[in-house]
Every structure is written in C-alpha cells, then in structure tokens.
C-alpha positions as CSV (number, residue, x, y, z in Angstrom):
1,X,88.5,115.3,85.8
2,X,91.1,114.0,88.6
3,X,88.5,111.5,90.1
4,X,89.5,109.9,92.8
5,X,93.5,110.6,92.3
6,X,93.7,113.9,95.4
7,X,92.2,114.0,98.7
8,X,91.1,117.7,99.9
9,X,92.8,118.8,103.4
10,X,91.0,119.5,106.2
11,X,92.7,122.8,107.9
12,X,93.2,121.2,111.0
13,X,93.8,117.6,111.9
14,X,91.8,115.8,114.6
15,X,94.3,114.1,116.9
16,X,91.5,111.4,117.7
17,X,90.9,110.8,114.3
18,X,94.8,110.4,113.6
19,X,95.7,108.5,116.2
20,X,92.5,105.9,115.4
21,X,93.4,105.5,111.6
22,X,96.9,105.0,112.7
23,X,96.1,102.3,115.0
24,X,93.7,100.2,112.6
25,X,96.8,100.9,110.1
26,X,98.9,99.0,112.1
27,X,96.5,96.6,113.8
28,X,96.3,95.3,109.8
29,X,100.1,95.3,109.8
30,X,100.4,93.0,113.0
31,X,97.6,90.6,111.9
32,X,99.2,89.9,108.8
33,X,101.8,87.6,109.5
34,X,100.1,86.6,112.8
35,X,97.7,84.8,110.8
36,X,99.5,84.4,107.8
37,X,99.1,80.4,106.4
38,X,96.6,79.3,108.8
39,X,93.3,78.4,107.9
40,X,90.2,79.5,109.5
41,X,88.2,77.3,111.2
42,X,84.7,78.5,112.1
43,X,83.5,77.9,116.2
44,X,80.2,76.4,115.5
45,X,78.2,74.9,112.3
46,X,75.0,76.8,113.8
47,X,75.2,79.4,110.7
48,X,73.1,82.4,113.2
49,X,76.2,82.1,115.3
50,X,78.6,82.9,113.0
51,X,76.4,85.4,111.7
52,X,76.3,87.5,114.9
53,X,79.6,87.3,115.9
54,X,81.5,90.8,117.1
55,X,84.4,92.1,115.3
56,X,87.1,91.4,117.2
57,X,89.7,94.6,118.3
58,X,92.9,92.2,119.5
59,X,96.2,93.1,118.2
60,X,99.3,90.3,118.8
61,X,101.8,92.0,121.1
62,X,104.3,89.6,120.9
63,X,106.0,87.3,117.8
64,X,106.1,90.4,115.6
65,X,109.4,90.2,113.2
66,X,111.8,92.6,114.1
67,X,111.6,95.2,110.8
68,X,107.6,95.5,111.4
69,X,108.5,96.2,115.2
70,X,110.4,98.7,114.0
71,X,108.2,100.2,111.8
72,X,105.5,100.4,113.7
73,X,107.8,102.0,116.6
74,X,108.6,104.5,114.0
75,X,105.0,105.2,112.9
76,X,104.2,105.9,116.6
77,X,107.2,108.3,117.1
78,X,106.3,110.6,114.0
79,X,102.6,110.6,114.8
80,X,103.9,112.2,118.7
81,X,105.6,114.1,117.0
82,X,103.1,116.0,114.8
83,X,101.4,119.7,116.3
84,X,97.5,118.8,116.0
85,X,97.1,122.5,117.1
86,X,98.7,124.1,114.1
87,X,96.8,124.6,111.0
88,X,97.6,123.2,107.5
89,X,99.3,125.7,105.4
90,X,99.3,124.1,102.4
91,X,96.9,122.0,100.4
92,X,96.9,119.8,97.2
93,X,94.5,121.4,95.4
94,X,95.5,124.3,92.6
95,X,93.1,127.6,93.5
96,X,91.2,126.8,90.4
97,X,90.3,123.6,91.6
98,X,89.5,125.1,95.2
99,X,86.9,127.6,93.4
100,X,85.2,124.8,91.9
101,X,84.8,122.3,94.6
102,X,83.5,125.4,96.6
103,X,80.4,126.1,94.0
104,X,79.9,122.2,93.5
105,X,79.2,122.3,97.5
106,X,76.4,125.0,96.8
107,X,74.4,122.6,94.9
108,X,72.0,121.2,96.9
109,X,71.3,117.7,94.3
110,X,75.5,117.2,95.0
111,X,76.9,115.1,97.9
112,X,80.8,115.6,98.1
C-alpha cells in the first residue's frame, strides 16, 4: 500500500492546466512576504458581508525580493520551455502497479 506517496501521469499534459497551477504556485509565493507581519483587519463588522466576499485574484507586481523575482522568472522560463504536444514516455508507476490500478477502475463501488 503506497497511499498517497505517487501521483499517476496523465500521457499528455494540458498546457492550460499547467500554466494555471503554475500561476496560483506563484501567486502564493508573491503573497507571502507581501503580507507577511501585518494583521488583517476586516472591512465591516456586518458579519453577511464578510461572509460573501469574492476571493480576490491580485498578485503584487512590485516590492518582490530580488531571489523570489528570480525564481519566479525561472519558473516561467522552464514552463515555455516544455513541449505540451509530446506525450509522456515515462511514468512512476511499476507495470504491476499499472495492472492493478487498471482493474481497481473496473469496479463500479471504487472512485479513484
């Protein structure tokens, strides 16, 4: 039992899906010292207003330190730099494990 130690490979990754996971990666990376040591302070007491509020999708552009610039110019760089349209040759799962997770799919009572 490997629980929840692998990930099964898709044969081909979805550019979109990349690029998006990438960018939320990062956004994380930015907020973090953005916000870092200052408290929150909520808009309103009305508790329904704070309730309903929207997710926010800003990212700070500027006041980044230098080494997480870097990194994330790095990041961006090796993701351009990937072929979306060539399939996945290799995967992390021995063949033995392959058959099984194929017949454990069959079962209608298992969600994987």
């Amino acid at each position: 039992n490997r629980g929840l130690t692998f990930v099964p490979l898709r044969p081909h990754l979805n550019k979109f899906r990349v690029r998006h996971d990438v960018e939320l990666f990062l956004r994380h990376f930015c907020l973090r010292p953005f916000f870092y040591g200052k408290e929150s302070s909520p808009s309103s007491d009305d508790l329904i207003s704070r309730l309903h509020q929207s997710p926010s999708s800003w990212t700070p552009q500027i006041g980044l330190p230098p080494s997480l610039d870097h990194f994330i110019s790095n990041t961006w760089r090796d993701i351009k730099r990937l072929n979306f349209s060539t399939p996945l040759t290799y995967s992390n799962l021995t063949p033995s494990e392959r058959t099984v997770l194929r017949s454990l799919c069959s079962y209608p009572d298992i969600i994987i």
